[in-house]
N, C-alpha and C positions, 0 to 999 in steps of 0.2 A: 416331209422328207422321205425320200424315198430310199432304197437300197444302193442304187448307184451315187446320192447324193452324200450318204453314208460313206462309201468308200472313199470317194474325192473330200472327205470332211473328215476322215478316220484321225488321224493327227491334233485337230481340235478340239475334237470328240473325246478321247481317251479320259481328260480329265473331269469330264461330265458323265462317263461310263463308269468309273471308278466311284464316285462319289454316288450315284444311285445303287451300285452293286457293290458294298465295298468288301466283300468276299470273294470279288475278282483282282488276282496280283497281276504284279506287272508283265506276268510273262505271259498269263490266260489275255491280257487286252492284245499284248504284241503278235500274239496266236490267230487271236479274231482276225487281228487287220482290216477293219470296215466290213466283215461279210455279216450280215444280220443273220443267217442261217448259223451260221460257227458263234456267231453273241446267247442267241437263244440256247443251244447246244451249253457253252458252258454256263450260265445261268442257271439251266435244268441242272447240270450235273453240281454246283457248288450250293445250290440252296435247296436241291431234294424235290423240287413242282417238279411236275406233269409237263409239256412240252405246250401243252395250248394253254396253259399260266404264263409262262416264260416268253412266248411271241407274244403274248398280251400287252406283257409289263413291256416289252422291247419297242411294239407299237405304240403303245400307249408315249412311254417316253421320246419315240424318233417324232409325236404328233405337236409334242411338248415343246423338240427343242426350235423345231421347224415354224410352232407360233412363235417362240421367245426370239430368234432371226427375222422373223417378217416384223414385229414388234421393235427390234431394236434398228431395222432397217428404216421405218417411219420415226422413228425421232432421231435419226442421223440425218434425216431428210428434213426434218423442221428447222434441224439447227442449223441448216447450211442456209 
């Protein structure tokens, strides 16, 4: 997933952003609004890392949720 996939997905996402960061309230995910640069940003600033931790974990989890989509896309496709 990428950034712009991020923004067009930000509304799905919220409760997958919430549940890895759960030091992010609802008005820091409403802030973000899908920009991965503004996710990282309060990440750094509510859990105290370094800014190249926080696009880690950000990367890391947008790689995650981008398998767990292409994963639930082939067994939506088996079952049809």
């Amino acid at each position: 997933m990428n950034s712009d996939q991020l923004k067009g997905k930000w509304k799905q996402m919220k409760g997958s952003v919430k549940e890895r960061w759960g030091k992010l309230t609802d008005d820091d995910v409403d802030i973000v609004n899908g920009r991965s640069d503004q996710l990282v940003g309060k990440i750094q600033e509510k859990y105290g890392i370094a800014k190249e931790e926080a696009q880690r974990q950000v990367d890391d989890w947008m790689r995650a949720e981008s398998s767990a989509a292409r994963d639930a896309e082939v067994e939506r496709r088996r079952a049809s």
